[in-house]
C-alpha positions in Angstrom: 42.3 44.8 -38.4 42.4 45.3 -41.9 39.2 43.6 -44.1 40.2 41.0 -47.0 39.8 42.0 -50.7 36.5 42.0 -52.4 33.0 41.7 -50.9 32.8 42.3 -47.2 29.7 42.3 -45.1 30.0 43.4 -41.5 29.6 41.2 -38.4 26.9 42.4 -37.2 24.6 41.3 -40.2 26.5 38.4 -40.9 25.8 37.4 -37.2 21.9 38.1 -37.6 21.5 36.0 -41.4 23.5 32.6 -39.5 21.4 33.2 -36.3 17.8 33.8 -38.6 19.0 30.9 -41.0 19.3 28.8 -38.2 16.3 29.3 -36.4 14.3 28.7 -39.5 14.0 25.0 -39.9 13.4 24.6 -35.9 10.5 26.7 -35.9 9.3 25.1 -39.3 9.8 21.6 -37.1 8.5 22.7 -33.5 5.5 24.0 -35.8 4.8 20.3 -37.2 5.7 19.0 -33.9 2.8 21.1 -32.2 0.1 19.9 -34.8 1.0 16.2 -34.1 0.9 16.9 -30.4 -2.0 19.1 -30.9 -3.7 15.5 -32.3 -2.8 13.3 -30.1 -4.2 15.3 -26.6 -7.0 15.7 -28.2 -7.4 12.1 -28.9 -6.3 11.5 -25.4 -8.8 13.5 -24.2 -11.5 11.9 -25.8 -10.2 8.6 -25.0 -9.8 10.1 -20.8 -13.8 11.0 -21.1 -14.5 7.8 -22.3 -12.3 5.9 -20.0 -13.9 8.3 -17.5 -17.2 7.2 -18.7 -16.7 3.5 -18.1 -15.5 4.1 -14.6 -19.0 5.6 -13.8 -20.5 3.6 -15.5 -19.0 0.5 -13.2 -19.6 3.1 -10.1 -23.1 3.1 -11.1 -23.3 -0.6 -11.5 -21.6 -1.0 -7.9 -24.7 0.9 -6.6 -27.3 -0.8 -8.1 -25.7 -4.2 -7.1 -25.5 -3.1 -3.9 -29.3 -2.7 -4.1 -29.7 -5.7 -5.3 -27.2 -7.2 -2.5 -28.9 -6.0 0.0 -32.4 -7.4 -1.5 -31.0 -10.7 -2.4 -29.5 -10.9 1.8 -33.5 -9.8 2.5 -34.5 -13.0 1.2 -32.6 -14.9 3.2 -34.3 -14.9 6.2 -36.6 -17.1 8.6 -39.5 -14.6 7.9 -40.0 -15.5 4.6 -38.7 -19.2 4.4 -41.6 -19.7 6.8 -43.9 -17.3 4.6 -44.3 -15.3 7.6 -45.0 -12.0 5.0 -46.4 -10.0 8.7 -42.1 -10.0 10.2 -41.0 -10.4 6.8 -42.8 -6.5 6.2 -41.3 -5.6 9.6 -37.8 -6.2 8.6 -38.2 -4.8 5.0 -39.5 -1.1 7.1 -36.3 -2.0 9.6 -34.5 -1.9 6.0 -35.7 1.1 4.6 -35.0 2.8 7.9 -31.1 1.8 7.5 -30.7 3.5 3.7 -31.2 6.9 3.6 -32.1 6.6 -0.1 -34.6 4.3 -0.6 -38.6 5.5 -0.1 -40.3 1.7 0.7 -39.6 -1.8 -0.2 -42.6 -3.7 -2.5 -43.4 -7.3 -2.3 -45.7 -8.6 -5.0 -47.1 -12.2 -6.0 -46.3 -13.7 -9.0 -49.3 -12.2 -10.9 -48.0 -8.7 -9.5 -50.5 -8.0 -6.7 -49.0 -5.8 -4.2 -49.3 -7.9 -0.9 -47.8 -5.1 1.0 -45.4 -2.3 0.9 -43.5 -0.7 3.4 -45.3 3.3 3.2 -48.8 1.4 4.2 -49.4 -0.4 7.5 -49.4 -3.9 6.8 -52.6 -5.6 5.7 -52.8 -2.6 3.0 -53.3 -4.6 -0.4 -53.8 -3.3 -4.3 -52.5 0.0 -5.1 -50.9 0.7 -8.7 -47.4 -1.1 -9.7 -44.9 1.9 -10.9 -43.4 0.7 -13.9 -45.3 -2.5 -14.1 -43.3 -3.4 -17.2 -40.3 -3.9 -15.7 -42.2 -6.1 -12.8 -43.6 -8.1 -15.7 -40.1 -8.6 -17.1 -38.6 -9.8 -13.8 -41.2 -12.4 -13.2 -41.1 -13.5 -16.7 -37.0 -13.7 -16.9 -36.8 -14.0 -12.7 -33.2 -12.4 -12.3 -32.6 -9.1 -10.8 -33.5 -5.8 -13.0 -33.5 -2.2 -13.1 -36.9 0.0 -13.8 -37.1 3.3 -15.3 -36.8 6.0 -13.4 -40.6 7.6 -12.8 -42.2 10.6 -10.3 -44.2 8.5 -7.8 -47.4 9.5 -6.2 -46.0 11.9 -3.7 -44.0 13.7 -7.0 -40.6 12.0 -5.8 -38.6 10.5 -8.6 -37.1 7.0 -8.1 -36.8 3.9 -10.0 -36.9 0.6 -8.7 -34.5 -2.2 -7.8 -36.4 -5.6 -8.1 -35.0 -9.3 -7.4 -37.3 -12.7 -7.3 -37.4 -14.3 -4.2 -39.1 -17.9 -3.1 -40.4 -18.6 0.2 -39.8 -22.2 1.7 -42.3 -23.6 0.0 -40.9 -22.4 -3.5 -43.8 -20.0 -4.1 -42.2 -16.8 -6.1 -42.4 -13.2 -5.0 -40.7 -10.5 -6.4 -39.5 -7.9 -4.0 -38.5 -4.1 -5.0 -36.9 -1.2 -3.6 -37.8 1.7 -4.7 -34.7 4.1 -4.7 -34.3 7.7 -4.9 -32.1 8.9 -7.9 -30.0 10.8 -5.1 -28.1 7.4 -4.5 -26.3 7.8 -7.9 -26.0 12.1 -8.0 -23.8 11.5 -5.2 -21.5 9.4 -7.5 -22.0 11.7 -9.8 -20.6 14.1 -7.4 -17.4 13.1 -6.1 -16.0 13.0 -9.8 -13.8 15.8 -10.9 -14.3 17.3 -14.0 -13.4 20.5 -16.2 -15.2 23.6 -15.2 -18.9 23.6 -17.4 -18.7 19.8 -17.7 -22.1 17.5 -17.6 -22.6 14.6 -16.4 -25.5 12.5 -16.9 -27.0 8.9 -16.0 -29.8 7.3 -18.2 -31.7 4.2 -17.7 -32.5 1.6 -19.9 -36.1 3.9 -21.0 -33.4 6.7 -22.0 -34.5 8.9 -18.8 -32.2 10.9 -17.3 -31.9 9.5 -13.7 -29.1 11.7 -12.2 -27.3 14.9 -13.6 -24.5 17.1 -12.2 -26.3 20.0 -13.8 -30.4 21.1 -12.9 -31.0 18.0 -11.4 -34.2 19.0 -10.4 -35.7 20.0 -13.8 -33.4 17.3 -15.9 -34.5 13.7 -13.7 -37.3 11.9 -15.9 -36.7 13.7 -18.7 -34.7 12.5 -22.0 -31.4 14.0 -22.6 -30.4 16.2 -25.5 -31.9 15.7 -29.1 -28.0 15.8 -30.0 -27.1 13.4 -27.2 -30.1 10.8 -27.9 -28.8 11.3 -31.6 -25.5 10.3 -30.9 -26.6 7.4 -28.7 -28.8 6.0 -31.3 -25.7 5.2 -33.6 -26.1 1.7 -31.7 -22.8 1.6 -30.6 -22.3 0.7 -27.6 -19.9 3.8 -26.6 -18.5 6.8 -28.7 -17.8 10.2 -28.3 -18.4 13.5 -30.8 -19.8 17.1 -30.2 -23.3 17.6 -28.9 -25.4 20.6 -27.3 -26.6 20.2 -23.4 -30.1 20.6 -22.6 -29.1 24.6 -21.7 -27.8 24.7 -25.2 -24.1 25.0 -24.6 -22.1 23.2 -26.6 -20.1 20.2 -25.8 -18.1 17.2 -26.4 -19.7 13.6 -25.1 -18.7 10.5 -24.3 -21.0 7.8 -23.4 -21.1 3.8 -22.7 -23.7 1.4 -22.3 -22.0 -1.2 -21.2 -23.7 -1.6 -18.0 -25.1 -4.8 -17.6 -28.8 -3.1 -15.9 -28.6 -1.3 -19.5 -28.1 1.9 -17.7 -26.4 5.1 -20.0 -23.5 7.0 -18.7 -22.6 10.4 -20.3 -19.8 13.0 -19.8 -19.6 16.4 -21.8 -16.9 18.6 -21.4 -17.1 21.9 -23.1 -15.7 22.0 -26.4 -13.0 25.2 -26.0 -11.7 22.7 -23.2 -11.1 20.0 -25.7 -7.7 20.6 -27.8 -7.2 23.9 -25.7 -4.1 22.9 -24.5 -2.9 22.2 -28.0 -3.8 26.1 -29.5 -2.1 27.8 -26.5 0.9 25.2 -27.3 1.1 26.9 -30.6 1.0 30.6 -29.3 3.5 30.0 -26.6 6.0 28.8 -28.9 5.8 31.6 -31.4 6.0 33.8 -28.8 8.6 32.0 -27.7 10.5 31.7 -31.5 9.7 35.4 -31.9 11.5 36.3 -28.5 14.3 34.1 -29.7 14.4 35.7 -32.7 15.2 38.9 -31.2 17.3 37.7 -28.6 19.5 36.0 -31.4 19.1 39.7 -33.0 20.5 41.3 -29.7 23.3 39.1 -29.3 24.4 39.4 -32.4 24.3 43.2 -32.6 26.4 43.0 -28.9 29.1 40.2 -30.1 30.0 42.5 -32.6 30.7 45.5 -30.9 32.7 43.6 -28.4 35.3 42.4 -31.0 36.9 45.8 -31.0 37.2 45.4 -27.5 39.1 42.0 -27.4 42.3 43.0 -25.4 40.4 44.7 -22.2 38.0 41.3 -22.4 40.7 39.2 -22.2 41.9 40.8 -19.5 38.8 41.1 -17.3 38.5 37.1 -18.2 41.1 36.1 -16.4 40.7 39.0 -13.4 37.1 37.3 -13.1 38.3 33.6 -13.3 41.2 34.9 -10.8 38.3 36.2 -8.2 36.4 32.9 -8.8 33.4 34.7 -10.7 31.6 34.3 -14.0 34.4 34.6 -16.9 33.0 35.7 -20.6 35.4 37.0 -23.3 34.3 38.2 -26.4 34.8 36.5 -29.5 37.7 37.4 -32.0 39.1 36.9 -35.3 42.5 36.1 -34.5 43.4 32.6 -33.6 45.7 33.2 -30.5 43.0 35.7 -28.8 40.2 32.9 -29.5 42.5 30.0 -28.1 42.9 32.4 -24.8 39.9 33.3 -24.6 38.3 29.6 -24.7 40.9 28.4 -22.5 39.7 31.1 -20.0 36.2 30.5 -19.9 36.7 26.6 -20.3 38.4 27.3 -16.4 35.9 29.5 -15.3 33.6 27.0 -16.8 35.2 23.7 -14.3 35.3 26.0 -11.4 31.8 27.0 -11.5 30.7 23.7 -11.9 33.2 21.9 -9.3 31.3 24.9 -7.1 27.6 24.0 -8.4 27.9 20.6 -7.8 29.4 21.4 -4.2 26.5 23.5 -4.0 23.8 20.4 -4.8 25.7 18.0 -2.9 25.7 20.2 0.2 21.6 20.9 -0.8 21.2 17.3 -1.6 22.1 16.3 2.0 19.8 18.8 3.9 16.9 17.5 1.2 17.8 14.0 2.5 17.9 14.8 6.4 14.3 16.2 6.0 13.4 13.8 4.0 14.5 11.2 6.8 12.7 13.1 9.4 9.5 13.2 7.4 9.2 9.7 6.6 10.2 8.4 10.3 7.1 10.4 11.2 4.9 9.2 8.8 6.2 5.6 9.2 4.9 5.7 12.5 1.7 7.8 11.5 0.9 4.8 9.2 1.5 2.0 11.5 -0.9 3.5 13.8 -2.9 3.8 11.2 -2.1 0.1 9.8 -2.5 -1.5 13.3 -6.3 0.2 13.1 -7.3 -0.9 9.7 -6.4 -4.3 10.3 -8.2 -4.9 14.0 -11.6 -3.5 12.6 -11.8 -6.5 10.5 -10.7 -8.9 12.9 -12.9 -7.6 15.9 -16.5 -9.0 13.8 -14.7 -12.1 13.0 -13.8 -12.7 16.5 -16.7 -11.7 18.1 -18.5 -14.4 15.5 -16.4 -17.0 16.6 -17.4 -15.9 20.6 -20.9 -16.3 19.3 -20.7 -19.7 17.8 -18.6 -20.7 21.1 -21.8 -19.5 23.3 -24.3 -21.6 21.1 -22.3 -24.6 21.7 -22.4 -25.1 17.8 -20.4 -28.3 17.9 -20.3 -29.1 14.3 -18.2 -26.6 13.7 -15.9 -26.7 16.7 -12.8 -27.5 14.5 -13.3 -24.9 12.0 -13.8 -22.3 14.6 -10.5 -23.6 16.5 -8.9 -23.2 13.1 -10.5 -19.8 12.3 -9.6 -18.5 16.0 -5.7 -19.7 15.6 -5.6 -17.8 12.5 -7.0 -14.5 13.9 -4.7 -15.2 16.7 -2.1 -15.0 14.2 -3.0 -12.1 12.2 -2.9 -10.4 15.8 0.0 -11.2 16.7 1.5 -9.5 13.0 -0.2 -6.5 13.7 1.0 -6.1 17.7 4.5 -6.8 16.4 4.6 -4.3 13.6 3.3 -1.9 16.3 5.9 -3.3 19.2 8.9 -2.7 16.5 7.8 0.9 15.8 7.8 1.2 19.6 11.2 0.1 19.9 12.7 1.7 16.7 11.3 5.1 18.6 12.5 4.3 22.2 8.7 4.0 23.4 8.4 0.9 24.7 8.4 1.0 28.5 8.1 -1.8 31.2 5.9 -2.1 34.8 8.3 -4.2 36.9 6.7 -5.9 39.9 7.5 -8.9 41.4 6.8 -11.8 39.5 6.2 -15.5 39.6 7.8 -16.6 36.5 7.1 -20.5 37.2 3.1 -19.6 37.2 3.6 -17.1 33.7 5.6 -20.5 32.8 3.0 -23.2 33.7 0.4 -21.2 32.4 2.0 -20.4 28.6 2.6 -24.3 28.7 -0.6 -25.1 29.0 -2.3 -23.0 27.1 -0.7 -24.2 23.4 -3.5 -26.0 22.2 -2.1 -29.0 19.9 1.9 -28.7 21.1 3.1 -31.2 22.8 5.6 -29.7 25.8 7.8 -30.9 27.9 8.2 -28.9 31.0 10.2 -28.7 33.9 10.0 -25.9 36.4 9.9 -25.5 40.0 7.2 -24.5 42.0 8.5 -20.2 42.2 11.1 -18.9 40.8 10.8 -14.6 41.2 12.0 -11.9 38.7 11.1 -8.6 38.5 9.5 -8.1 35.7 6.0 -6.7 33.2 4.1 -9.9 33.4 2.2 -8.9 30.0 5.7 -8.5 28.4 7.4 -11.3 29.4 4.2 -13.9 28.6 4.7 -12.1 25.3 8.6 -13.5 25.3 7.4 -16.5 26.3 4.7 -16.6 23.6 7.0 -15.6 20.7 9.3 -18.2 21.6 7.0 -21.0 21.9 5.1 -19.5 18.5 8.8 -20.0 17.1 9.4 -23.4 18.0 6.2 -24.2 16.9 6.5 -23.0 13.7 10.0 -24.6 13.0 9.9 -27.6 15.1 8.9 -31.0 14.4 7.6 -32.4 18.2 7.9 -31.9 21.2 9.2 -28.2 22.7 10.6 -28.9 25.6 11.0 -25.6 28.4 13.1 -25.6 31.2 13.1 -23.0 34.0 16.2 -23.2 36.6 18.1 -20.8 39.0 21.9 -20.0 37.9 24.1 -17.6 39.9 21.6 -15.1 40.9 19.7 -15.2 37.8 16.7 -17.2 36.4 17.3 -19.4 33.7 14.6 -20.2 30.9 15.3 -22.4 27.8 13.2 -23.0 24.8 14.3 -26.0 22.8 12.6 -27.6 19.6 14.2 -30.8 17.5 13.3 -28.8 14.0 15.2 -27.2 11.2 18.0 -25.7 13.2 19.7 -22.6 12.2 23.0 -22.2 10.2 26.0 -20.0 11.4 25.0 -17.2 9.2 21.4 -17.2 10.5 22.3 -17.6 14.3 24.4 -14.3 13.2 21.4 -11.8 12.1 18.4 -14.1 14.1 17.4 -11.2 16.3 17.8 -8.8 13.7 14.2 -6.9 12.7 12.4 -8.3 9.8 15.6 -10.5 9.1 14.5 -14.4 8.0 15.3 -17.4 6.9 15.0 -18.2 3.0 11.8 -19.9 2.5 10.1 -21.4 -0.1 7.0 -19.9 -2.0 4.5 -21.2 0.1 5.8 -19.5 3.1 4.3 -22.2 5.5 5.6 -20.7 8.3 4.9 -17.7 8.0 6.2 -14.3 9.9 7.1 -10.7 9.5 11.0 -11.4 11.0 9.8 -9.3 13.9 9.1 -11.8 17.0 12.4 -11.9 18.2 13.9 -8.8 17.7 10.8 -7.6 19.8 11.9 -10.7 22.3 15.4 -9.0 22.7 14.6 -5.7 23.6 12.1 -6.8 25.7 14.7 -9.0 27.7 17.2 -6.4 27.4 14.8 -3.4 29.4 14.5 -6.4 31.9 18.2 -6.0 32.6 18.7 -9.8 30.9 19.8 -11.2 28.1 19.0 -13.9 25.4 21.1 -16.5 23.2 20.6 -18.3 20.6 22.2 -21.9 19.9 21.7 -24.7 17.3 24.3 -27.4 15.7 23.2 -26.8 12.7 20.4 -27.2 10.1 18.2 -30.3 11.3 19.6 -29.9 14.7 17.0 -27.9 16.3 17.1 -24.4 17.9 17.4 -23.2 21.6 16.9 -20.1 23.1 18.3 -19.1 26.6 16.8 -16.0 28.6 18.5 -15.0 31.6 16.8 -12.5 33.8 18.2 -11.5 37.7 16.3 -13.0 40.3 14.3 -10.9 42.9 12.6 -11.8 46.3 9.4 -12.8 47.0 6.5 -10.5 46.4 4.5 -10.5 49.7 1.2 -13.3 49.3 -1.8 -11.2 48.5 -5.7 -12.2 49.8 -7.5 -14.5 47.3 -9.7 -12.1 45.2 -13.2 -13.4 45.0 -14.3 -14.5 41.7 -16.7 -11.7 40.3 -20.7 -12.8 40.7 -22.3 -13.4 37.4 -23.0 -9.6 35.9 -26.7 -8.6 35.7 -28.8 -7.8 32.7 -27.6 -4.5 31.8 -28.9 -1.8 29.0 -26.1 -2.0 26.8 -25.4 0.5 23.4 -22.9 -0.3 21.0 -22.2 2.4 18.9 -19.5 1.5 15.9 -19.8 2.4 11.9 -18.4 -0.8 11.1 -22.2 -2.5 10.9 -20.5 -6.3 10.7 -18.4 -5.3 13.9 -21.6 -3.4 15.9 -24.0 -6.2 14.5 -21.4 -9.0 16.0 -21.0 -7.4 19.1 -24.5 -6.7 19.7 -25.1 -10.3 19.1 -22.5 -11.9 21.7 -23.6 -9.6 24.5 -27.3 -10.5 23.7 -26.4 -14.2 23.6 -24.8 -13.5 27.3 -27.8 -12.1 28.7 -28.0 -8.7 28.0 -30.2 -5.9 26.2 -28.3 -4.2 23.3 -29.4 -1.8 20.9 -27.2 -0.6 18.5 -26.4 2.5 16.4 -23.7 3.4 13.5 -23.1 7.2 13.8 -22.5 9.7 17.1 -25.7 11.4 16.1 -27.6 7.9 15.8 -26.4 7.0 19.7 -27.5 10.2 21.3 -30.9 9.9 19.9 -30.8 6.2 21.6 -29.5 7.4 24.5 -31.9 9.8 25.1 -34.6 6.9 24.4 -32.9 4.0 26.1 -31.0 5.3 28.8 -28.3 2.9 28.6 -26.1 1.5 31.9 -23.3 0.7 30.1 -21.9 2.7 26.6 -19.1 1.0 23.9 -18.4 3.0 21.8 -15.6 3.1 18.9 -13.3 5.9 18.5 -13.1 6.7 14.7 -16.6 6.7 13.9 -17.6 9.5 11.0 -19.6 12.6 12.3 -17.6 12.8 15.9 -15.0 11.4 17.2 -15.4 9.0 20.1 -13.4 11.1 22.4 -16.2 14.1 21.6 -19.4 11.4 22.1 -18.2 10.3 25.6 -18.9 13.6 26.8 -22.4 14.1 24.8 -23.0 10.6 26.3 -22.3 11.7 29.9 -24.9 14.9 29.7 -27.5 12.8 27.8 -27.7 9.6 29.7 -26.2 10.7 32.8 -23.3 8.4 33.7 -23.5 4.9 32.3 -20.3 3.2 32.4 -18.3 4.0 29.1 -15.7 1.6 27.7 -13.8 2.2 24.4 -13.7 -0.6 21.8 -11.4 0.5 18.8 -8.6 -0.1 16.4 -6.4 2.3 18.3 -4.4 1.1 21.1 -1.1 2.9 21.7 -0.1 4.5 24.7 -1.2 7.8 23.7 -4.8 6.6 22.6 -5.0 5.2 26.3 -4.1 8.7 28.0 -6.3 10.4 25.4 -9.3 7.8 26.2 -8.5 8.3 29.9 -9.0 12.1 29.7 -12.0 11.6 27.9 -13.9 10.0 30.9 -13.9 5.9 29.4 -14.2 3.7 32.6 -12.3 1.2 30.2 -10.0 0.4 27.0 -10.6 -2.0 25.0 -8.4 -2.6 21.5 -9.8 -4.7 18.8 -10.3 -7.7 18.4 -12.2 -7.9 21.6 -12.4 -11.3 23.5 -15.3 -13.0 24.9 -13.2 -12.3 28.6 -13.2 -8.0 27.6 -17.0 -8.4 26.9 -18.0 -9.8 30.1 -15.1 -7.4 31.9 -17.0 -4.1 30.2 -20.1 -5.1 31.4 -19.7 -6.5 34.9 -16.4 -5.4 36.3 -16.3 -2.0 38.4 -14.9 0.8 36.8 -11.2 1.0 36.3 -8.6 3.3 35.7 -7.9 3.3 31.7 -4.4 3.2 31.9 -4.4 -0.2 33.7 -5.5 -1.8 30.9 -2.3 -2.1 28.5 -2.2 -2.0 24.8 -2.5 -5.4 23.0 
């Protein structure tokens, strides 16, 4: 092609100016960009250590009112409302055995005198006061306190925890515990910080009580001169450069805001701070440079393809005919550049008509994994779930058992109220469990012959505060689970409870070969749309706020399936809202099982040696306490290691231990049990009760299976009744 008149300048430069000129103010802009990024991490930074600071600083508070929890719960007890300072000393030693931390506990008069401390036999008086200052203060302002931190006689650093007590006759002591600063480097520990951070915890003197670097040589001692500097400043929190006690230089945050006037410092080394920001700034003009040149390149390449127009044109639309790539080089002349756009504008919509085949076809394998993976960890966590939630209940039960035993009758209603709310909660977890079962095909049956007019009767009368009407005759035989179908019957009357407004009246008939059983209440009813979906899981009613009646939606669709692997069948039917509900289960009839001999009624069990062994303390403690209150001799501990030392010392006759406990698994302590203490019988009390947690406690060697919350019924039945198969006793 022939050039126009007058000055020319070839492609190829022309190509490099435009792509130079246009790169210019971008870089000038990502530069300006970087320095206001730059800023603002590293004012993030700072404001990350100091919101790191304040955490630990509320981790460090949780500690020390721990301490002062556990002193405060010390005063409550007989010993010392009856000035009884002889057991009061013996439970403070039982204390300091139980926290691994703390050296002694300190009881003093009001005038300070040391009446005994728990490092000296009892009867031991005088003696100096560590940090007497701080004793002074607490008896002059008599709320809890914080001392410094000091080396004690023996060259151990602690500090102690004091809170004023009165005995019943109003006379005032203050009692200390006198902590090791390990308590708090263990906080210190689980942070996570930069590489050559510091982290350091000062008392209200300005000591250093705990520090993530030197411990050893750093506790007592003040921090810094750069660090106290800063500090001094009176604010109460700020952050600017300082130097470490090892002279490397740092950035520090601190707060006081604890309320013991405790210090919390964090130094991260300064080439971390605003790091990210400099290496932002070499990457992107190594980056603009590379664009530079690659602008450079394609320029240089562009221009040598224009002579080349025809042949690109033509491989253009051989590639876009083969279904590949399709790139034409640029030209001059207005019919080649229309071809040539209109070429790669096809090859562009095939490719990405291909591409987004491609993701759809990647999208749906991500998706079937993704399905796969959460089933299994849906059922992983309600395992997990129906655990976490019977560890709480089993202390709260076994309180409630206790109470019952002392025949504590002024609170006989609250405890009934308490126990039908437990019951509740119990029932929530076993259906989110039974649901999971039947989402997974797991749920199996034990048919036997089966009385259904006795499981009748017997759910009738148990409803404590529902008035039912009942008609049934005297047998009426199905083949069926008994534990299952009392848990039909159950949800049903739990139902009409919960909707009804009287009386629930049940009948229980023969019809054509099949046993009839109706539940009907005269409450809410149900409308057409919600007969529809009533069986569905997790589908319910529209309710107000309050949620009085509570529910997951679960109880009947567990109610169905259950009927349904008994070869029956269950309706709903109501006329309406305010009509009531009723619910008909049909199940075929079966002969007579054959009348078994009367089984004796088991002789009241004998004092046995009993170890509990569970790291929920409340749970162990409440435990202990019912079986102690029916006779027997418990000791307790809280870790595997704990209960083969008191095995070895108590040689127990009977063993409960939990499964989940911190250093070995129950599974693993069974069989440490059975060498140690020979072969006591061995029941397992735990949060885990599905099928597989029964076959794993069976190989184990457990006599017995017990899932929380245990009743007052499993307690006496794991220490009196013969040893049994673990697989008969079915999850709850």
């Amino acid at each position: 092609m022939r050039s126009s008149s007058g000055f020319t300048l070839s492609l190829r430069r022309l190509l490099i100016v435009l792509s130079a000129i246009g790169l210019l103010p971008l870089a000038l802009l990502g530069l300006w960009s970087l320095h206001l990024a730059g800023q603002y991490q590293q004012r993030e930074q700072e404001r990350a250590m100091l919101d790191q600071a304040r955490a630990l600083s509320s981790a460090v508070d949780a500690e020390l009112d721990g301490a002062v929890a556990t002193l405060a719960s010390m005063a409550r007890t007989p010993a010392m409302d009856a000035a009884d300072l002889h057991a009061y000393y013996e439970a403070a030693r039982a204390q300091v055995a139980a926290q691994p931390e703390w050296l002694s506990v300190i009881l003093t008069d009001a005038q300070g005198n040391i009446l005994f401390r728990t490092t000296s036999p009892f009867g031991t008086t005088g003696g100096r006061v560590a940090d007497p200052e701080s004793l002074q203060q607490l008896l002059a302002v008599q709320r809890p306190l914080v001392g410094r931190v000091t080396f004690g006689p023996r060259g151990r650093a602690a500090f102690p925890v004091r809170v004023p007590i009165r005995d019943g006759e109003g006379r005032l002591y203050a009692l200390t515990a006198v902590i090791q600063p390990d308590r708090i480097l263990r906080v210190i520990e689980r942070q996570q910080t930069p590489e050559g951070s510091v982290i350091g915890v000062l008392d209200a003197a300005g000591s250093v009580v705990a520090r993530s670097l030197n411990q050893a040589q750093s506790v007592t001692r003040p921090p810094s001169a750069s660090l106290v500097e800063l500090i001094r400043q009176s604010a109460p929190e700020g952050v600017a450069p300082t130097t470490t006690l090892e002279g490397d230089a740092v950035v520090s945050a601190y707060t006081r805001v604890s309320h013991y006037g405790w210090t919390v410092a964090v130094g991260v080394p300064r080439n971390a701070v605003g790091a990210a920001a400099f290496q932002g700034v070499a990457i992107y003009g190594w980056g603009l440079a590379a664009s530079l040149l690659a602008s450079i390149g394609a320029a240089w390449l562009l221009s040598a393809r224009i002579a080349r127009t025809f042949r690109s044109l033509q491989q253009g639309a051989a590639a876009l005919d083969a279904g590949e790539s399709a790139q034409v080089a640029p030209s001059r002349v207005t019919e080649f550049a229309l071809m040539g756009e209109a070429i790669e504008a096809a090859a562009a919509r095939r490719a990405a008509h291909e591409a987004e085949r491609s993701r759809l076809l990647a999208s749906l394998e991500a998706a079937l994994a993704a399905s796969r993976e959460a089933s299994q960890a849906k059922d992983e966590f309600l395992a997990m779930l129906g655990h976490e939630l019977r560890n709480p209940l089993s202390p709260i039960v076994a309180s409630l058992d206790l109470m019952d035993l002392r025949g504590d009758a002024s609170s006989a209603r609250e405890r009934t109220i308490m126990r039908r709310q437990v019951q509740h909660m119990k029932r929530l977890v076993d259906d989110l469990l039974d649901v999971s079962r039947i989402a997974t095909g797991k749920m199996d049956i034990e048919l036997r012959p089966l009385n259904l007019a006795d499981l009748v009767r017997h759910a009738a009368t148990v409803r404590a505060g529902m008035m039912v009407e009942l008609a049934a005759p005297e047998a009426l035989w199905v083949a069926g689970d008994e534990n299952r179908l009392a848990q039909v019957l159950n949800n049903l009357l739990s139902n009409a409870e919960r909707f009804g407004n009287g009386v629930v009246r049940i009948g229980l008939s023969a019809h054509e070969g099949r046993a009839r059983l109706e539940v009907a209440d005269g409450g809410i009813g149900m409308a057409p749309e919600l007969l529809a979906r009533v069986f569905e899981p997790f589908y319910q009613a529209p309710q107000q706020l309050a949620r009085s009646t509570g529910g997951l939606g679960l109880g009947l669709a567990i109610v169905r399936k259950i009927v349904e692997l008994h070869g029956g069948a269950i309706r709903a039917h109501s006329d309406g809202p305010g009509c009531g509900s009723r619910f008909v289960v049909e199940l075929p009839l079966t002969a007579a099982a054959a009348c078994a001999p009367a089984v004796e009624s088991t002789a009241q069990a004998s004092r046995q040696r009993v170890l509990v062994v569970d790291d929920n303390v409340d749970a162990a403690t409440s435990t202990a306490l019912v079986l102690e209150q029916l006779g027997h001799e418990v000791r307790v501990a809280h870790s595997a290691t704990a209960a083969l030392a008191e095995c070895l010392r108590y040689q127990p006759t009977v063993a409960i231990l939990d499964i989940g406990l911190p250093d070995m698994d129950g599974y693993a302590l069974a069989a440490a049990v059975r060498q140690t203490a020979g072969a006591p019988r061995l029941v397992a009390l735990t949060g885990y009760g599905q099928e597989a947690d029964l076959g794993r406690a069976s190989a184990a060697g457990f006599d017995l299976h017990l899932t929380k919350p245990a009743t007052l019924d499993d307690l006496r039945r794991a220490v009196s009744a013969p040893a049994v198969a673990v697989a008969e006793r079915a999850p709850s």
